[in-house]
ChimeraX commands (.cxc) that place a marker at each C-alpha (Angstrom):
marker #1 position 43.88,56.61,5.61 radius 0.5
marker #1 position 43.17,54.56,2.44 radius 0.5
marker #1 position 40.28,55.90,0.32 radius 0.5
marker #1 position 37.11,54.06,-0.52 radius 0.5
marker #1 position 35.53,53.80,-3.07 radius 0.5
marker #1 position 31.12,53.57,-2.57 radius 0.5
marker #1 position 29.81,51.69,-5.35 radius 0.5
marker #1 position 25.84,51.91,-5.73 radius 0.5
marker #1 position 23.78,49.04,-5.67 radius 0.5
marker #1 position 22.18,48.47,-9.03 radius 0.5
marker #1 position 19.11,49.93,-10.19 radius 0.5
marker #1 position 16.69,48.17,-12.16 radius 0.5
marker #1 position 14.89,49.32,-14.41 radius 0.5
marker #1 position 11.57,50.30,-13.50 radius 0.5
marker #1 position 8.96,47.66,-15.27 radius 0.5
marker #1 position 5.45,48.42,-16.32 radius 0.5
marker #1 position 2.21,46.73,-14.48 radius 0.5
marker #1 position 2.15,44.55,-17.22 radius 0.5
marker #1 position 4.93,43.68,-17.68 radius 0.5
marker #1 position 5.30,43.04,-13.72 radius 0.5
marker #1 position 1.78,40.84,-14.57 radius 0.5
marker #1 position 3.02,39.02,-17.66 radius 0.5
marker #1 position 6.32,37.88,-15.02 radius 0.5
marker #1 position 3.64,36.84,-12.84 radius 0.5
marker #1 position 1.75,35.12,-15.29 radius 0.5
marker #1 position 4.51,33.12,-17.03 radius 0.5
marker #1 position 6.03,31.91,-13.41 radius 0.5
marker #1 position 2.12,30.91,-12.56 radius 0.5
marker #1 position 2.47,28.71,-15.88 radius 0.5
marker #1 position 5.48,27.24,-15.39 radius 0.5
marker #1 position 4.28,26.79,-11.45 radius 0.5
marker #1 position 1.10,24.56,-13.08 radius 0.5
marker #1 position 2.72,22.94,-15.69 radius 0.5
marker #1 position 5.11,21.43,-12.81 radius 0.5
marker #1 position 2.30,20.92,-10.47 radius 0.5
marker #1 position 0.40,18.29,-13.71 radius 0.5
marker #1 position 3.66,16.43,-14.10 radius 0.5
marker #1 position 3.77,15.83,-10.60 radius 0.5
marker #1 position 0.80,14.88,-10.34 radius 0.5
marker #1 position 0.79,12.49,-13.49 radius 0.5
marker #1 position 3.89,10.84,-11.65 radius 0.5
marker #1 position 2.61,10.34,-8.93 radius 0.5
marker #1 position -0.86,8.80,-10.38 radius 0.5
marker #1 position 1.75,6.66,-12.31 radius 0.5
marker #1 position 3.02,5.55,-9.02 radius 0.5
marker #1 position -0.56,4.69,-7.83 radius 0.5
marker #1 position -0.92,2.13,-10.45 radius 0.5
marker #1 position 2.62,1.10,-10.04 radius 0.5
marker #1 position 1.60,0.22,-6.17 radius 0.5
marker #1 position -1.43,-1.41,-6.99 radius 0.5
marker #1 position 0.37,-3.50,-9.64 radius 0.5
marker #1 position 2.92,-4.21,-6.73 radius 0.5
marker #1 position 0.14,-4.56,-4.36 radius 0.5
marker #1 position -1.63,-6.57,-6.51 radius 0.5
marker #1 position 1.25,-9.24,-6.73 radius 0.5
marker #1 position 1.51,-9.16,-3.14 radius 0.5
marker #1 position -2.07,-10.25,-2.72 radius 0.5
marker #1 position -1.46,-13.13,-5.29 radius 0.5
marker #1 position 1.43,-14.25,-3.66 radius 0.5
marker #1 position -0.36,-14.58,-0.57 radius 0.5
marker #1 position -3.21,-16.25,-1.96 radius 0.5
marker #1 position -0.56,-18.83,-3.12 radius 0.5
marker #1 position 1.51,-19.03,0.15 radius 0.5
marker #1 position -1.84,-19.83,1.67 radius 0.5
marker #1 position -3.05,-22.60,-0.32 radius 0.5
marker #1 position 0.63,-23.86,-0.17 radius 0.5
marker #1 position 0.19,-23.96,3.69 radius 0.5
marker #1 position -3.27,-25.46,3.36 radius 0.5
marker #1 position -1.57,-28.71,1.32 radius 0.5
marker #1 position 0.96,-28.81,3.97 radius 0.5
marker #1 position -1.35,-29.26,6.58 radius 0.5
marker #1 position -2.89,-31.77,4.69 radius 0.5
marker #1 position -0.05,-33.67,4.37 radius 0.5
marker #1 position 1.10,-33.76,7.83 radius 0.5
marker #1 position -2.60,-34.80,8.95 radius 0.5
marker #1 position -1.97,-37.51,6.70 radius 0.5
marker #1 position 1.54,-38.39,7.79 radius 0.5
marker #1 position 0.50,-38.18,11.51 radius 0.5
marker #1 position -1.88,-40.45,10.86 radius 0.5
marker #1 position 0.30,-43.17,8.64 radius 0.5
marker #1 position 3.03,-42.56,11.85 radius 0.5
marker #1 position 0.12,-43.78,14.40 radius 0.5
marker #1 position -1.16,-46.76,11.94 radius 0.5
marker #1 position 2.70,-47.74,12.36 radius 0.5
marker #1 position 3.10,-47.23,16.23 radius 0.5
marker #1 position -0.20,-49.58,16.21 radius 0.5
marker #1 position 1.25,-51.84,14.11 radius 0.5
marker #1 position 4.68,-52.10,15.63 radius 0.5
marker #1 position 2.87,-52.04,19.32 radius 0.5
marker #1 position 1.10,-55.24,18.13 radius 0.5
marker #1 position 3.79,-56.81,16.70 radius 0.5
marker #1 position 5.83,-55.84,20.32 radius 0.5
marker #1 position 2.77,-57.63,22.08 radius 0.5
marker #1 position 2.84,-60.81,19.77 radius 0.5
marker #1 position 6.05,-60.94,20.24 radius 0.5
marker #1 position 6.04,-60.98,24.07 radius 0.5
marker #1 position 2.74,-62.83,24.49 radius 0.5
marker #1 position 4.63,-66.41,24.16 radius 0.5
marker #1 position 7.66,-65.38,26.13 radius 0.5
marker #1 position 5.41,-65.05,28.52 radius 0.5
marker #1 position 3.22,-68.09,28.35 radius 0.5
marker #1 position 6.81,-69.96,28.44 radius 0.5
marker link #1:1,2 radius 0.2
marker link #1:2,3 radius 0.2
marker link #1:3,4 radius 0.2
marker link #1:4,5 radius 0.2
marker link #1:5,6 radius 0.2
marker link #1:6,7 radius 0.2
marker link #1:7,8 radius 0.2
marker link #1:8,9 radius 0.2
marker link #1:9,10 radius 0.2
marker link #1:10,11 radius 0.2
marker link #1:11,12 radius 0.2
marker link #1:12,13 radius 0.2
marker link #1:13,14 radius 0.2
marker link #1:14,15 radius 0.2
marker link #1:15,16 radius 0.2
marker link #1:16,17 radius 0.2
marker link #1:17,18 radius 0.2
marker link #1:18,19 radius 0.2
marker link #1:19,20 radius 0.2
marker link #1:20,21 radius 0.2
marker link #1:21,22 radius 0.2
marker link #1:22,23 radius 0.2
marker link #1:23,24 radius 0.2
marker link #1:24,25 radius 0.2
marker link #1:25,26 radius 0.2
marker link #1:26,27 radius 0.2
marker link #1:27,28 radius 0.2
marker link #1:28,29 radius 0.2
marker link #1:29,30 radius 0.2
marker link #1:30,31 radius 0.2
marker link #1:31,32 radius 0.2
marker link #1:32,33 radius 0.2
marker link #1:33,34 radius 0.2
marker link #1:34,35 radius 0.2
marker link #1:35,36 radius 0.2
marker link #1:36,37 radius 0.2
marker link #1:37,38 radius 0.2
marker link #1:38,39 radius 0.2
marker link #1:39,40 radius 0.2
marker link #1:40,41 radius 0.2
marker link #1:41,42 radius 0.2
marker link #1:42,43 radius 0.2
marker link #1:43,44 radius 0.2
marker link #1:44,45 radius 0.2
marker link #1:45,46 radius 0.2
marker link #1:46,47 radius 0.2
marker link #1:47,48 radius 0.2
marker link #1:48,49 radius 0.2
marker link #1:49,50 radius 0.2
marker link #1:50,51 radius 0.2
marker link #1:51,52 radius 0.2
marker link #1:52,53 radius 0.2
marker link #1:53,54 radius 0.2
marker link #1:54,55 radius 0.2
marker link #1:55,56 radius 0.2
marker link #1:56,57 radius 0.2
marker link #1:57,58 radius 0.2
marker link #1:58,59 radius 0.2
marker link #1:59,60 radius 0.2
marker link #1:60,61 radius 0.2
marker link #1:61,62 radius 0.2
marker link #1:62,63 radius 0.2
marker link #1:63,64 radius 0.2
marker link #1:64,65 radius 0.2
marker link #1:65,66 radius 0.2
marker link #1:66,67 radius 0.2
marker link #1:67,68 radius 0.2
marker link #1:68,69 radius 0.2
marker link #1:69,70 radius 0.2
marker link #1:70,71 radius 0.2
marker link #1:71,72 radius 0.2
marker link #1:72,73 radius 0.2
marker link #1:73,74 radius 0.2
marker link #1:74,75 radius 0.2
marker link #1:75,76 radius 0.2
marker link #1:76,77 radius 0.2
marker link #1:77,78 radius 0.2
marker link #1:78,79 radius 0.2
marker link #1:79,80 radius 0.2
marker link #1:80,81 radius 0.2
marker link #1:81,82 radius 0.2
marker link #1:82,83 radius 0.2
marker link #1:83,84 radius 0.2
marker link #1:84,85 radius 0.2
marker link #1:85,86 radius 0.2
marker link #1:86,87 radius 0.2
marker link #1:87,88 radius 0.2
marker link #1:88,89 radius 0.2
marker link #1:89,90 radius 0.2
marker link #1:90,91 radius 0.2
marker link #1:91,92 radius 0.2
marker link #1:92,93 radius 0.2
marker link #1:93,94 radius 0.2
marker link #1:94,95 radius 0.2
marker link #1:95,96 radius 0.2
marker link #1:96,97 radius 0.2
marker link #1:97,98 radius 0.2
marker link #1:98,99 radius 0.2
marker link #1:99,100 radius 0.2
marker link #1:100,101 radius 0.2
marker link #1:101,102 radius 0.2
view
């Protein structure tokens, strides 16, 4: 039977309680420092979506007066397209009127 061979896990050596707290300490700081540049991204963000939001509310603001010129203009071209059906309806009629007086 082949020998073995045990190897022992490594020992560390034993730290102080401050040192232990100063460990603690420095991973807290870099733990907080993290935490502010998150959250100054993400406040950066905030304005970025109310920029973007911002835009969107224009845009809409534009799209809406754009539809209310639209509408405009079709009242208005409804209302040429019935002067003309009156028109051509009374030329039809003068047209007919003798035919039938013939």
């Amino acid at each position: 039977m082949p020998s073995a061979e045990i190897l022992p896990f490594p020992v560390r050596a034993a730290r102080s309680d401050e040192a232990r707290l100063r460990a603690a300490l420095a991973a807290l700081d870099a733990a907080l420092a993290e935490q502010r540049e998150a959250i100054a991204e993400f406040r950066e963000s905030l304005g970025q979506l109310g920029g973007a939001v911002a835009g969107l509310e224009a845009s809409f603001e534009q799209y809406g007066a754009t539809l209310t010129t639209t509408e405009a203009d079709l009242h208005a071209a409804r209302d040429a397209a019935r002067r003309l059906e009156a028109t051509a309806d009374g030329w039809l009629a003068a047209l007919s009127a003798p035919a039938r007086g013939g």
